[in-house]
ROSE-4610 file (N, C-alpha, C; in Angstrom, 1 decimal, always signed):
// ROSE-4610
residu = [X/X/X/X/X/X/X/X/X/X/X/X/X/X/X/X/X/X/X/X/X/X/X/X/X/X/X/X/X/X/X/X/X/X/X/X/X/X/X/X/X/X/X/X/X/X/X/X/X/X/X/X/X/X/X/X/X/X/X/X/X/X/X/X/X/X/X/X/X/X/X/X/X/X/X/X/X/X/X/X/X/X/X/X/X/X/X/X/X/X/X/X/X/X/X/X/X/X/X/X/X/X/X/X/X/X/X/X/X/X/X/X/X/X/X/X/X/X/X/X/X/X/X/X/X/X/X/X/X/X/X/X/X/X/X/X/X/X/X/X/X/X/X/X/X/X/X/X/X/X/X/X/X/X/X/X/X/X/X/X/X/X/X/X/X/X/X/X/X/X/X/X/X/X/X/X/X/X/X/X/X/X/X/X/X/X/X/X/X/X/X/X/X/X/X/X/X/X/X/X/X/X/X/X/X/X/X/X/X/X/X/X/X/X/X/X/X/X/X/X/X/X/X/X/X/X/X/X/X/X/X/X/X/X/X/X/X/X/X/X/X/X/X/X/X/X/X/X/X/X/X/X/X/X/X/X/X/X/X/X/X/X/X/X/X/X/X/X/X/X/X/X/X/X/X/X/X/X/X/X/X/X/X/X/X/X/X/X/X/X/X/X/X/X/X/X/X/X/X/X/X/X/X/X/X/X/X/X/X/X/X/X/X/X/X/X/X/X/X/X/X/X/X/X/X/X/X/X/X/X/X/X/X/X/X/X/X/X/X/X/X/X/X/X/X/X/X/X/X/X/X/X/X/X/X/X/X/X/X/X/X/X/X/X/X/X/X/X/X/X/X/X/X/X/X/X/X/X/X/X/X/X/X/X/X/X/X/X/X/X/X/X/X/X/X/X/X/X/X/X/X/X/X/X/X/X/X/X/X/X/X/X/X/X/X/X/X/X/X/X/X/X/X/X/X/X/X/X/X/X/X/X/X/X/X/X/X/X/X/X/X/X/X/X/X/X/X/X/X/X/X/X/X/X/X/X/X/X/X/X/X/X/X/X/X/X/X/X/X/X/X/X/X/X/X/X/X/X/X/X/X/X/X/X/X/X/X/X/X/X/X/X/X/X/X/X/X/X/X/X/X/X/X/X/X/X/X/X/X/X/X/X/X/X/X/X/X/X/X/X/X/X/X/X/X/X/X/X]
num = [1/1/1/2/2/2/3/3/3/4/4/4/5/5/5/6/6/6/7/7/7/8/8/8/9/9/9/10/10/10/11/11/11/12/12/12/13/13/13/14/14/14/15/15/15/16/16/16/17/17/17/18/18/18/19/19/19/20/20/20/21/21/21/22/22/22/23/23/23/24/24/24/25/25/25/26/26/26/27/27/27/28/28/28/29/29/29/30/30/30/31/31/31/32/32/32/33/33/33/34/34/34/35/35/35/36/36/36/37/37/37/38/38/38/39/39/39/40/40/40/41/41/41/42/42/42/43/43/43/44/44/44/45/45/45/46/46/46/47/47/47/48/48/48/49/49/49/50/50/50/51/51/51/52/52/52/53/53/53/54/54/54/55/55/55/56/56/56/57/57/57/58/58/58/59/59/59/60/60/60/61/61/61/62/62/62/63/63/63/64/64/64/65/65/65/66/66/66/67/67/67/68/68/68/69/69/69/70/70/70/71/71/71/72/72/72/73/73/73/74/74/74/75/75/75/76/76/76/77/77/77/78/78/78/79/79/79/80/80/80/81/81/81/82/82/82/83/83/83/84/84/84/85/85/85/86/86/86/87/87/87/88/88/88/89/89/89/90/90/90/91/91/91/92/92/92/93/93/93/94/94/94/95/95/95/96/96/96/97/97/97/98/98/98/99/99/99/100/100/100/101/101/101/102/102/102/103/103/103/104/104/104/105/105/105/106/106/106/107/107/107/108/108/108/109/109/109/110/110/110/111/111/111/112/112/112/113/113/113/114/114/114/115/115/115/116/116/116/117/117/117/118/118/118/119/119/119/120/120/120/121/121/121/122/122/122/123/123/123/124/124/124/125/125/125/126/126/126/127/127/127/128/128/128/129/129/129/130/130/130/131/131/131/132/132/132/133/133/133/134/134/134/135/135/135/136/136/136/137/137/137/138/138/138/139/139/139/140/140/140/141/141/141/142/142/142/143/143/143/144/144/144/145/145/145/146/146/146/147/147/147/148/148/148/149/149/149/150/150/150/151/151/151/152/152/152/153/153/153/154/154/154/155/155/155/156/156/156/157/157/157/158/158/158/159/159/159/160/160/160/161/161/161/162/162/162/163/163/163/164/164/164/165/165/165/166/166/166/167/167/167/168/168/168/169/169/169/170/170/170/171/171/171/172/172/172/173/173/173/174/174/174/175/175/175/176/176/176]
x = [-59.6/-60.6/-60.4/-58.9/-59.1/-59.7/-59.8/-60.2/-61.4/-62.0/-63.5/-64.2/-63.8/-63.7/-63.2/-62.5/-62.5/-63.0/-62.9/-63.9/-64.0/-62.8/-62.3/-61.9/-61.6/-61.0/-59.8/-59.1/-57.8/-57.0/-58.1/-57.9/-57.7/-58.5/-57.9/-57.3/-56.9/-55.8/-54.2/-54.4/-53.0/-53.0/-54.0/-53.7/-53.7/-54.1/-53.5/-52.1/-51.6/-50.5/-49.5/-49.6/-48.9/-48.9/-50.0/-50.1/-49.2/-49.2/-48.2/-47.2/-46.5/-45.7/-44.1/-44.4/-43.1/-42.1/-40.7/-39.9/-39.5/-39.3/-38.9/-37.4/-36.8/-34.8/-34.4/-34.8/-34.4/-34.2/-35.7/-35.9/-35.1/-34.7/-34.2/-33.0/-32.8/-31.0/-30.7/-31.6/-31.9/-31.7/-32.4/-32.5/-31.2/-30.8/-29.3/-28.5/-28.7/-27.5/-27.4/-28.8/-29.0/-28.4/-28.9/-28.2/-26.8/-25.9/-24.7/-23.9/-24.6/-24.5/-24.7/-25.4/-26.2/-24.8/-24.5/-24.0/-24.6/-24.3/-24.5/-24.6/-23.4/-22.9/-23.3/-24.3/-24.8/-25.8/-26.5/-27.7/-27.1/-28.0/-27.6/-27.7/-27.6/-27.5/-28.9/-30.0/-31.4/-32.4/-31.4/-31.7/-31.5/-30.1/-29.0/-29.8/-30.3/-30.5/-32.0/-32.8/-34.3/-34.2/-33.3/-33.4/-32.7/-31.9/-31.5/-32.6/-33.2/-34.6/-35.5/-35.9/-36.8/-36.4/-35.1/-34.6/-34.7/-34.1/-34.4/-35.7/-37.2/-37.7/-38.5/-38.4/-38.7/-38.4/-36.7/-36.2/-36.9/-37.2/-37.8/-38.8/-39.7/-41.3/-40.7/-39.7/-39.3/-38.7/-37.7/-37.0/-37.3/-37.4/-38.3/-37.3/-36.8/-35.7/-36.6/-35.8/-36.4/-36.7/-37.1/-37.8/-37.8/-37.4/-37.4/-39.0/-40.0/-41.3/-41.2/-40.1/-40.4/-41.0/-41.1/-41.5/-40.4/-40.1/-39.2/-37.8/-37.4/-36.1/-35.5/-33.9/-33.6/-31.7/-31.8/-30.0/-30.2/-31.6/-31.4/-30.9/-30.7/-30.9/-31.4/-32.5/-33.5/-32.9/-32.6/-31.8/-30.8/-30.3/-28.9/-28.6/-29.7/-30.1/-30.5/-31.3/-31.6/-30.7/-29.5/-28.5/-27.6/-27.4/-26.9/-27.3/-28.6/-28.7/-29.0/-29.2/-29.0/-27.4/-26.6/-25.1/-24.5/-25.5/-25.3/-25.7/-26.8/-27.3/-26.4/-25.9/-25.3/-23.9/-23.2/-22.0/-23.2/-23.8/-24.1/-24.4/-24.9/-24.8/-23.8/-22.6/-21.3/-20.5/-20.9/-19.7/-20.6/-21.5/-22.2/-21.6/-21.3/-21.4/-19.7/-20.1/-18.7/-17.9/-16.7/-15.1/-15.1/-15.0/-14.2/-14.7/-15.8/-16.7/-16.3/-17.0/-17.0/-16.1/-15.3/-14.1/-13.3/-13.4/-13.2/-14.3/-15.4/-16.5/-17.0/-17.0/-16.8/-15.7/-14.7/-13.1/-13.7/-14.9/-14.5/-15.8/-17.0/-18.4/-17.6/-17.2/-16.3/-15.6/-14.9/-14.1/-15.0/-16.4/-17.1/-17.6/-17.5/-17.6/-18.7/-19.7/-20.3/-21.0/-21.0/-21.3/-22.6/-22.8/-24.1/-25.2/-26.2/-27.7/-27.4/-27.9/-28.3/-28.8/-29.6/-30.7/-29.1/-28.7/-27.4/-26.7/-26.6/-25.2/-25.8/-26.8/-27.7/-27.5/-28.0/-27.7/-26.7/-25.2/-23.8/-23.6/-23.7/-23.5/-24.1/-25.7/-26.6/-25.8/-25.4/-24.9/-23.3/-22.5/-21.5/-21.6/-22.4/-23.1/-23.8/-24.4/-25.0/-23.6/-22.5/-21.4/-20.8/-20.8/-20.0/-20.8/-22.0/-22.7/-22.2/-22.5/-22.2/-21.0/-19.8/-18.6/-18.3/-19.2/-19.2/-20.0/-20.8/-21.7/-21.1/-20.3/-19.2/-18.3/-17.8/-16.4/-16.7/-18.0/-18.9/-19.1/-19.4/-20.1/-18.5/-17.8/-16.1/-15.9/-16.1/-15.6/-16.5/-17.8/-18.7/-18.1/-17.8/-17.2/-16.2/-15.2/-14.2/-14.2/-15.0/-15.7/-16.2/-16.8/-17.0/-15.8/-14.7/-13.6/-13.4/-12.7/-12.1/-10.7/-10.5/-9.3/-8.1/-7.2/-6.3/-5.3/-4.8/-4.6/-3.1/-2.5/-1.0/-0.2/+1.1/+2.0/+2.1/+2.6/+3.0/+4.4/+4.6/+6.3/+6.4/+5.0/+4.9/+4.6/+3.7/+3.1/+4.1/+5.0/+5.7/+5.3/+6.4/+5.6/+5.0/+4.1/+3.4/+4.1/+4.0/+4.9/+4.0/+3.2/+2.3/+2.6/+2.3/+2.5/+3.6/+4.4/+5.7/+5.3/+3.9/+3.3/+3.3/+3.5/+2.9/+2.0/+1.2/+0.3/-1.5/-1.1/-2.3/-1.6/-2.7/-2.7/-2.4/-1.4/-1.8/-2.9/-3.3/-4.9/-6.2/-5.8/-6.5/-6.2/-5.2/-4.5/-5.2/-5.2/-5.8/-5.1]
y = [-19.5/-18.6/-17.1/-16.8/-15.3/-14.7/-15.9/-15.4/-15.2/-15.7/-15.4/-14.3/-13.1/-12.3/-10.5/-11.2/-10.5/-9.8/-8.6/-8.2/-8.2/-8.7/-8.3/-10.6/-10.7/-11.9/-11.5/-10.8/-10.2/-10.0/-9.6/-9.8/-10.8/-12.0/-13.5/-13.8/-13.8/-14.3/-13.6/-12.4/-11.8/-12.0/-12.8/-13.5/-14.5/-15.5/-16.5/-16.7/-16.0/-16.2/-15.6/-14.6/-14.3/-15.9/-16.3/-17.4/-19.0/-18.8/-20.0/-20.2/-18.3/-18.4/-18.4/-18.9/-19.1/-19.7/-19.3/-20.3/-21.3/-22.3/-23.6/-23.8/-22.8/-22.7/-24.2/-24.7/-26.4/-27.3/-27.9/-28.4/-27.9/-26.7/-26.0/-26.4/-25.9/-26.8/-28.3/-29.1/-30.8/-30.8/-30.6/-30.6/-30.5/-29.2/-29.0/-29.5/-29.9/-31.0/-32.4/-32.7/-34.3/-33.7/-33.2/-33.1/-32.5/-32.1/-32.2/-33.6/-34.4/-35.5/-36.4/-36.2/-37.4/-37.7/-39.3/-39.8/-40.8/-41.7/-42.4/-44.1/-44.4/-45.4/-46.5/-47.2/-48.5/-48.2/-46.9/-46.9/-46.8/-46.9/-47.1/-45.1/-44.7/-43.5/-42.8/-43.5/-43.2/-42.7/-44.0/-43.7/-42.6/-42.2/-41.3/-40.5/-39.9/-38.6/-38.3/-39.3/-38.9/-38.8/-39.3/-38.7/-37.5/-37.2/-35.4/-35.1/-34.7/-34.3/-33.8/-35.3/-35.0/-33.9/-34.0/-33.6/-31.7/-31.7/-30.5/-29.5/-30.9/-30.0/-30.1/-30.9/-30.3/-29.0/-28.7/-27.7/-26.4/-26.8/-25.2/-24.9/-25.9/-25.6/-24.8/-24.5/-24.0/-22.5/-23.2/-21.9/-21.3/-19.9/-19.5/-18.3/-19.2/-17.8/-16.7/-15.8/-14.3/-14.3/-13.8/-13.2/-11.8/-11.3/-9.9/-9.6/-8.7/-8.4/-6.9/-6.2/-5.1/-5.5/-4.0/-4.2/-3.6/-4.4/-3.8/-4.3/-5.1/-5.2/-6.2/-5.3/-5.9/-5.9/-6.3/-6.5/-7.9/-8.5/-10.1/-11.2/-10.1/-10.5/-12.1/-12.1/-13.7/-14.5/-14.5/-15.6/-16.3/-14.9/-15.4/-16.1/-15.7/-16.4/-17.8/-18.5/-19.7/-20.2/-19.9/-20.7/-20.8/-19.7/-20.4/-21.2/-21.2/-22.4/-23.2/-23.7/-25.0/-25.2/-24.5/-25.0/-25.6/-25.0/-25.5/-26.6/-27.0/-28.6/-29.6/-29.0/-30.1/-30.2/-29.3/-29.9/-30.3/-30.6/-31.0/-32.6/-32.8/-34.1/-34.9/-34.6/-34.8/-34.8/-33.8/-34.4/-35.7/-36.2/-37.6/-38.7/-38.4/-39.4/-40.2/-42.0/-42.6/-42.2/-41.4/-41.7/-42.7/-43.8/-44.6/-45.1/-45.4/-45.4/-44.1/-43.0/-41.7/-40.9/-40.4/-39.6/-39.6/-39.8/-39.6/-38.8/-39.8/-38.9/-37.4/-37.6/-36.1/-34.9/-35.8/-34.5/-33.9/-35.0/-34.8/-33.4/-33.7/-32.9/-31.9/-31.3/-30.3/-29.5/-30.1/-29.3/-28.5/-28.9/-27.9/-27.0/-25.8/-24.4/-23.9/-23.2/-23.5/-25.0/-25.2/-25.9/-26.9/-27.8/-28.6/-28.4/-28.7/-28.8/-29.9/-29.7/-31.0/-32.1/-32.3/-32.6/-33.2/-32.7/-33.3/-34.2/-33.3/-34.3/-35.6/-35.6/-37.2/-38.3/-37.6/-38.5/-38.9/-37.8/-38.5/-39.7/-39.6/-40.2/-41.3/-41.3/-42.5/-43.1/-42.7/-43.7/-44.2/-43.4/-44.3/-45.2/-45.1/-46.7/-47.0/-47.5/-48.1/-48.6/-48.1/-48.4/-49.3/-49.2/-49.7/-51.1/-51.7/-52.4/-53.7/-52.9/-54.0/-54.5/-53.8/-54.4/-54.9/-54.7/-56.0/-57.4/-57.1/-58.2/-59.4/-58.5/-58.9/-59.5/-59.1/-59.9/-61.6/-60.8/-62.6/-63.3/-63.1/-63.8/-64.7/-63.9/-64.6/-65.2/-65.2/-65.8/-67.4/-67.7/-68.5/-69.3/-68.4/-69.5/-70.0/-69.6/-70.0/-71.3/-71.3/-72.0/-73.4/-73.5/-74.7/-75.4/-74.4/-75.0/-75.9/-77.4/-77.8/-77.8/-78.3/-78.7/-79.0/-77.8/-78.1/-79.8/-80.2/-81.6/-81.6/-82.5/-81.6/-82.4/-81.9/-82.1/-83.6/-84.0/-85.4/-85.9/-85.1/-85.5/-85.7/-84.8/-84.5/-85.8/-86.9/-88.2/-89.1/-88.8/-90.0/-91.1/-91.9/-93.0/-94.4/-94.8/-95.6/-97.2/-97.9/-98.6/-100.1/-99.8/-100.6/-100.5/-99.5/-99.3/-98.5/-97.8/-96.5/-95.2/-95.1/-93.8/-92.7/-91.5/-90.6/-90.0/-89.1/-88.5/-89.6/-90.8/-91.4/-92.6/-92.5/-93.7/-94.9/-95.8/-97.1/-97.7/-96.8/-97.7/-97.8/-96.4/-96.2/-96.7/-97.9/-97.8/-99.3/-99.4/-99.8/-101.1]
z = [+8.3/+8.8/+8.5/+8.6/+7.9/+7.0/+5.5/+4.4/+4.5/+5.4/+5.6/+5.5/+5.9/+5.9/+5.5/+4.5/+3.2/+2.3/+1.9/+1.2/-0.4/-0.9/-2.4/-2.7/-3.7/-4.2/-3.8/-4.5/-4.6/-3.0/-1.8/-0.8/+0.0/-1.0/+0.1/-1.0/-2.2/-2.6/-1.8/-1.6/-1.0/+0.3/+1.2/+2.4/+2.4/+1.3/+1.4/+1.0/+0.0/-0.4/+1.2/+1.6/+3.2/+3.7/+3.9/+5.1/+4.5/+3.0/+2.6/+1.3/+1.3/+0.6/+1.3/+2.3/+3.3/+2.4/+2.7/+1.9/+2.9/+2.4/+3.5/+3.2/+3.7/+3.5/+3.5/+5.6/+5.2/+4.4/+3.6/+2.8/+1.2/+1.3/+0.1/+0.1/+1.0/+2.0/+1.3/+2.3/+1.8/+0.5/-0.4/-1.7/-2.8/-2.0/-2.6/-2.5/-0.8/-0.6/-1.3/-1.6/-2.9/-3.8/-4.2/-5.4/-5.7/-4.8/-4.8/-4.5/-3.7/-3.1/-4.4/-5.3/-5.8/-7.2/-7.1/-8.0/-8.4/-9.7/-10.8/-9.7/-8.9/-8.0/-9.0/-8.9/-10.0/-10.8/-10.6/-11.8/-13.2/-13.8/-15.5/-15.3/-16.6/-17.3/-16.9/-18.0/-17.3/-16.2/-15.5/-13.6/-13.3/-13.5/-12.9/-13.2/-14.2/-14.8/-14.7/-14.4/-13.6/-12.5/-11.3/-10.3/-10.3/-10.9/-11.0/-11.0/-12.3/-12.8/-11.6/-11.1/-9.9/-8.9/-8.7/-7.8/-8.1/-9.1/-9.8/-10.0/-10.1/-10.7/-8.9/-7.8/-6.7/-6.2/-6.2/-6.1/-6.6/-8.0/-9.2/-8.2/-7.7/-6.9/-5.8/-4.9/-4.1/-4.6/-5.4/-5.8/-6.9/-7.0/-8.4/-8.7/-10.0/-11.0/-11.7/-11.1/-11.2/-13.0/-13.1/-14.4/-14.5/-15.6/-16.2/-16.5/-15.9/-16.3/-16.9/-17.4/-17.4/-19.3/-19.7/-21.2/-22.1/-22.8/-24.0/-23.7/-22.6/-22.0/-23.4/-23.4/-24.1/-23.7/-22.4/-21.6/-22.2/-21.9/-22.6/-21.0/-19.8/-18.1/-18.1/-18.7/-18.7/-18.7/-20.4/-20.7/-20.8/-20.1/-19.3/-18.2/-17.2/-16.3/-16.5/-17.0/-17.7/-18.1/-19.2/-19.4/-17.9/-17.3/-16.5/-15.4/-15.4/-14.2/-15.1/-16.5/-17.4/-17.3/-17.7/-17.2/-15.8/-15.2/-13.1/-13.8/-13.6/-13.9/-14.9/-16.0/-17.0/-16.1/-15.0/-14.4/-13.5/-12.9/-11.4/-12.4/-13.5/-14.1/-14.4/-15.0/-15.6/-14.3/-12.6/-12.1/-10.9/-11.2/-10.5/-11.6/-12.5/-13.3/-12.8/-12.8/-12.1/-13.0/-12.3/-12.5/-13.8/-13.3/-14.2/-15.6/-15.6/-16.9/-17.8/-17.0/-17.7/-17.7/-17.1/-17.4/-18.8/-19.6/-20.8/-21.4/-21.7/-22.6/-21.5/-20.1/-19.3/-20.1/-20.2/-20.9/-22.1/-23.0/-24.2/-24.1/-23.2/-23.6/-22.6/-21.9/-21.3/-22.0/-23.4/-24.3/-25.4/-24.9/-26.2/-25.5/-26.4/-26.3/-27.5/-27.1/-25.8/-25.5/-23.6/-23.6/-23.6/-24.2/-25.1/-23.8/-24.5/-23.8/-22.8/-21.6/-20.9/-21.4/-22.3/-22.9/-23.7/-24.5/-25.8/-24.6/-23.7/-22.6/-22.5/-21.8/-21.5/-22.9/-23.7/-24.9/-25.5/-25.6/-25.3/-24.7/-23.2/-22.2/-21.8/-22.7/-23.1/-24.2/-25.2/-26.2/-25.7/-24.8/-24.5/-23.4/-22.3/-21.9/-23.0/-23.7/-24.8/-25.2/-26.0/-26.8/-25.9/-24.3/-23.0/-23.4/-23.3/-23.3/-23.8/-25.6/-26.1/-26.3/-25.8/-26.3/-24.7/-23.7/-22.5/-23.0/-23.9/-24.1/-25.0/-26.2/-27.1/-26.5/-25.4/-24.7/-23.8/-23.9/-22.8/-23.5/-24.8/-25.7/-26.5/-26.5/-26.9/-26.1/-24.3/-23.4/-23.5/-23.8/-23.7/-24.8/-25.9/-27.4/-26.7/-26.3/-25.6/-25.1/-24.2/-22.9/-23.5/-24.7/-25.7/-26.6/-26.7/-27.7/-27.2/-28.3/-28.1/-27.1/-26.4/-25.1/-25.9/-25.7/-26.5/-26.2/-27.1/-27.1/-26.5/-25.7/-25.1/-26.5/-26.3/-27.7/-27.4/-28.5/-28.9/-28.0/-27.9/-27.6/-25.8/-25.3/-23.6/-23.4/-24.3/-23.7/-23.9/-24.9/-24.9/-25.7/-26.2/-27.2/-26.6/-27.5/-27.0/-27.1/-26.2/-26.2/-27.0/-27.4/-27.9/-29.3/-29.9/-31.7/-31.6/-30.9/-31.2/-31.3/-31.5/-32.1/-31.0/-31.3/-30.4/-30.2/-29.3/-29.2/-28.8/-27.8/-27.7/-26.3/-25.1/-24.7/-25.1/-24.3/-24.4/-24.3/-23.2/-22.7/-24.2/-25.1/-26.4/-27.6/-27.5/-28.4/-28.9/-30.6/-31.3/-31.6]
């Protein structure tokens, strides 16, 4: 009802904006807390890293990184800003990611200077689950051949000879 009565555009745009540019700290709170909270546990790579996302780009709608409007600026402030809340995010990815899988390829994208795009990290970390995969897939697939071999035959000498022909390595009960 306030806007109603306004006399300019400009004048209910800057009372509407009063009436619901509130920040919601709680929910900002919540937010931050997922995503400090938030690990990998059983999702694949993909999962993991869209629910960041989401999580993240909820957060942006809340929180809004300042911006340099002046003209001519050239401290370069912006984009400094930007990389570092892209570096918040590539550790808030890399430290969800499980311990045990990843802690290697974690040591290895950590040791580059500077450090890679979020966007490069995901794709690392996508091709080493990928690389995880198949050399799980490889090892089941050896276990299955396995699983069909022939039973090994016991030695000749464990059965004892046959008291039928003298031979070893065969039942009496088989014997010809």
């Amino acid at each position: 009802m306030t806007i109603a009565y306004c006399d300019t555009v400009l004048d209910m745009w800057n009372d509407l904006r009063k009436q619901y540019e509130t920040v919601n700290t709680p929910k900002i709170h919540q937010l931050k807390a997922n995503i400090t909270n938030c690990k990998q546990g059983d999702m694949d790579i993909g999962e993991f890293y869209s629910k960041l996302v989401n999580l993240w780009i909820e957060l942006s709608d809340l929180v809004k990184v300042p911006v340099c409007t002046c003209k001519g600026c050239t401290c370069g402030v912006a984009s400094k800003l930007v990389t570092m809340h892209e570096n918040d995010k590539a550790h808030q990815f890399l430290m969800g990611l499980n311990d045990g899988a990843y802690s290697t390829i974690r040591s290895q994208i950590l040791a580059i200077d500077p450090l890679p795009s979020l966007d490069r990290i995901f794709n690392i970390t996508q091709q080493e689950e990928n690389h995880k995969q198949i050399v799980v897939n490889r090892d089941q697939r050896g276990e299955s051949a396995m699983a069909f071999a022939i039973k090994e035959q016991p030695k000749m000498e464990e059965k004892g000879a046959c008291r039928i022909c003298g031979r070893y390595g065969h039942e009496e009960s088989v014997c010809c």
